[in-house]
Phi, psi and omega in degrees: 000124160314107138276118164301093217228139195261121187283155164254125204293359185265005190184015157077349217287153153297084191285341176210144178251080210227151182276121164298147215259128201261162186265005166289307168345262152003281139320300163310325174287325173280005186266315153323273158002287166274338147321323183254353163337294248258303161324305188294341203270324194276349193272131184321098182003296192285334159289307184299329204271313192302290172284339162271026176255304169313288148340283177331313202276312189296340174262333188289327157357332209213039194288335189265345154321278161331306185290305157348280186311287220308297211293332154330292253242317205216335153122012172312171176264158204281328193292334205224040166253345172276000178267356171260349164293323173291335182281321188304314192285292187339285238257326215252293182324313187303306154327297193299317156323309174271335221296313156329331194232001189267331181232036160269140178334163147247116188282167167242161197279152165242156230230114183299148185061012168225137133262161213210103159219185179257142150234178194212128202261103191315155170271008158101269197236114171292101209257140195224081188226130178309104181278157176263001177317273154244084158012273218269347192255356170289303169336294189299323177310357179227019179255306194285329168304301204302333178252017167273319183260096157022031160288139151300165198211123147230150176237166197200101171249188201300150173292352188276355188225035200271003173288342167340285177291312201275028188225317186269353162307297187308337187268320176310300183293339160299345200249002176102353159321121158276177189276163207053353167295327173276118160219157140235190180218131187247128181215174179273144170311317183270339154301322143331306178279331185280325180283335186259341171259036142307139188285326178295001160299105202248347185220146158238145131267095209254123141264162190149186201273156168317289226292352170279334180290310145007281197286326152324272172319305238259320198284329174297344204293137160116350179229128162327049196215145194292129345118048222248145198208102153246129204230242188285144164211171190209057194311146191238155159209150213243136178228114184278159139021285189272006200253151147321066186335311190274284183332319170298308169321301153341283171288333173296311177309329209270321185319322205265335192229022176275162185051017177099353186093021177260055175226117180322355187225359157347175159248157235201299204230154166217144165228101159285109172336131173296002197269017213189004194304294171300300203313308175286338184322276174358268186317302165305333166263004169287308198293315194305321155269017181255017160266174224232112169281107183163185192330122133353291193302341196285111179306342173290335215263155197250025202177098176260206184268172175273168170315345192204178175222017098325298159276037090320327175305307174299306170303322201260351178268354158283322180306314179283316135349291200295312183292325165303339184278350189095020159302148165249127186257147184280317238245129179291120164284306183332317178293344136335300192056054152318318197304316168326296190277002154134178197304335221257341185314089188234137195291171185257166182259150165214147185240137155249131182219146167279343190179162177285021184281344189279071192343021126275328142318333177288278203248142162318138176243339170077014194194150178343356201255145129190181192255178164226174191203130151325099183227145183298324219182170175312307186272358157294275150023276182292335201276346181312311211290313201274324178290067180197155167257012159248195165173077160259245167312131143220171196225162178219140172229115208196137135304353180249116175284338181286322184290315183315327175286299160320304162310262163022306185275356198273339203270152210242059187231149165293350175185126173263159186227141188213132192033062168171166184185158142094049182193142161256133220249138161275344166324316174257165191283189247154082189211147160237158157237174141095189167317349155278012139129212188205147178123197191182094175261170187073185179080168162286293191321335175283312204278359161302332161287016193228029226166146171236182191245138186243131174266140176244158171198094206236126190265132193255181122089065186276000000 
């Protein structure tokens, strides 16, 4: 039997230990999994709403736990890891909300002698797997829909986060979930692949790397069944002219390094007006250096480690690349110590770059690092901005909502942003293009993917 074993980035130490899911395993869950479907699909909306509201509280319960594991398990710092439980619960409460007018009938205009509306039909059993950037808010955007509109649901989070899946199961059950509406699964990447082309499988839901949404896509091909890929980015942010340098700076720097930079809607790349250039320069490397790099556990500390010391390994050998290529990096790491505090540990960066040819400019870095660069204008700007194979965010900073709007419609992204970034609103959908997938979570429009539209068309008074 396969042991799984999760290092933990704040001290290399093994924080978790767990046995890989066995094909009985395995089995016994998708056979759960559809048995209590049919049943969980039959119980009155407003009963599925009841206990997963109820969930929510029992898991938001245990917020100074939760937060614990996470930063154990993936290196957040403990001042900011209760902050995905709150979030969690924000996104989870919204979802819940909308689930009434989101999976309500749709009348139709009417038609003598007929009636005529849409319903709307869970797709049956939902596979859900999960990354470890953030664990729990990523989860919810396809967990808590999916089992409000009457899917069974089994996850699967990353091996660097796996008390996860197992914290929200265990909140389900306590909170009345019946058993097998839930599960998780701790598995191998080809076990994965064996489980997303299973026929009793009707949805995946993948966050996660290009090349795993791939590996996704590629186990599914051959079967008819929906697909949600939220994947790689390489968020661009545009600071006009007319905008507030230090303020712009501010929020950007936090955009950019909060959680080590390991967040898919991060900012990545920056394009600043020349009229306004230094002033921000300036202002972005005072905040960057003003973070305090060093143990998770401490509350003073605001820049903990990466998930792994394989991707720091990974990162500094882009760093070292993108500077032969002519990135200049600003910021004295040395004043940093990463080294001190372990393998996983990397101080943060800012680059001057001329133009996007550098693989920082490029490629996803996933880490404390980006760049800026010089720009004349609106039209400069948008074609930089656009000049990617990705497109989940991008922010503009500007006092003009009309200009922002303008830019805006121009830009090849799933959610634009003006003086702010790097936040999911749940009011809104939650989509990318271009190599950042497909599909669509949060919102009523989230529950369209979790769900198909069923006709009713029925002739009356024969």
């Amino acid at each position: 039997m396969t042991i799984q074993k999760t290092i933990s980035p704040v001290d290399g130490s093994v924080y978790v230990e767990r046995k890989l899911a066995t094909d009985e395993c395995v089995e016994a869950v998708l056979l759960s999994a559809v048995a209590t479907q049919k049943s969980w699909k039959n119980r009155p909306l407003q009963e599925r709403v009841s206990i997963l509201e109820k969930m929510v509280e029992i898991f938001v319960s245990k917020k100074s736990q939760l937060a614990l594991e996470i930063t154990m398990q993936m290196g957040r710092p403990i001042s900011q890891s209760g902050g995905e439980i709150s979030g969690f619960k924000q996104r989870a409460d919204k979802m819940l909300e909308l689930a009434a007018t989101a999976l309500a009938d749709i009348e139709l205009p009417e038609k003598d002698g007929f009636c005529r509306f849409i319903g709307r039909e869970p797709l049956g059993v939902v596979l859900v797997l999960s990354p470890w950037n953030y664990p729990y808010l990523t989860a919810v955007n396809s967990v808590i829909p999916a089992l409000a509109a009457g899917n069974t649901v089994i996850i699967k989070h990353s091996d660097q986060t796996p008390l996860c899946a197992e914290r929200l199961v265990e909140a389900a059950l306590e909170a009345g979930v019946p058993e097998g509406v839930f599960q998780y699964l701790h598995m191998s990447h080809d076990k994965v692949a064996e489980v997303v082309s299973d026929s009793r499988i009707d949805h995946v839901s993948f966050t996660g790397s290009v090349e795993g949404g791939k590996a996704v896509h590629r186990a599914s091909a051959g079967r008819f069944i929906a697909v949600g890929l939220e994947l790689g980015g390489k968020d661009p942010a545009y600071v006009r002219g007319d905008a507030d340098p230090v303020y712009a700076a501010e929020n950007i720097v936090d955009g950019a390094m909060f959680n080590s930079g390991q967040s898919c809607c991060g900012i990545e790349r920056v394009y600043v007006h020349e009229s306004i250039y230094e002033s921000f320069l300036n202002a972005a490397l005072d905040t960057i250096n003003s973070y305090k790099l060093g143990d998770p556990l401490d509350p003073s500390t605001t820049l903990g480690p990466m998930a792994k010391a394989s991707n720091v390994r990974r990162l500094s050998a882009e760093i070292e690349r993108s500077i032969k290529a002519g990135a200049r990096p600003r910021v004295d790491t040395n004043t940093f110590n990463a080294s001190s505090y372990g393998e996983a540990y990397m101080a943060p960066q800012l680059f001057e770059v001329d133009g996007n040819e550098t693989e920082i400019m490029r490629e996803e870095s996933f880490g404390p690092i980006f760049g800026v660069m010089k720009v004349s204008g609106d039209d400069e700007a948008i074609k930089l901005m656009n000049d990617s194979k990705y497109g989940l965010t991008a922010s503009i900073w500007t006092n003009d909502k009309g200009a922002a709007i303008r830019v805006g419609r121009k830009l090849e992204t799933g959610t634009v942003f003006m003086n702010r970034c790097d936040y999911l609103d749940p009011d809104l959908p939650w989509v990318g293009v271009k190599d950042t997938g497909r599909g669509c979570t949060l919102s009523h429009l989230g529950y369209e993917h979790l769900t198909r539209p069923k006709s009713y068309h029925f002739r009356l008074n024969i």
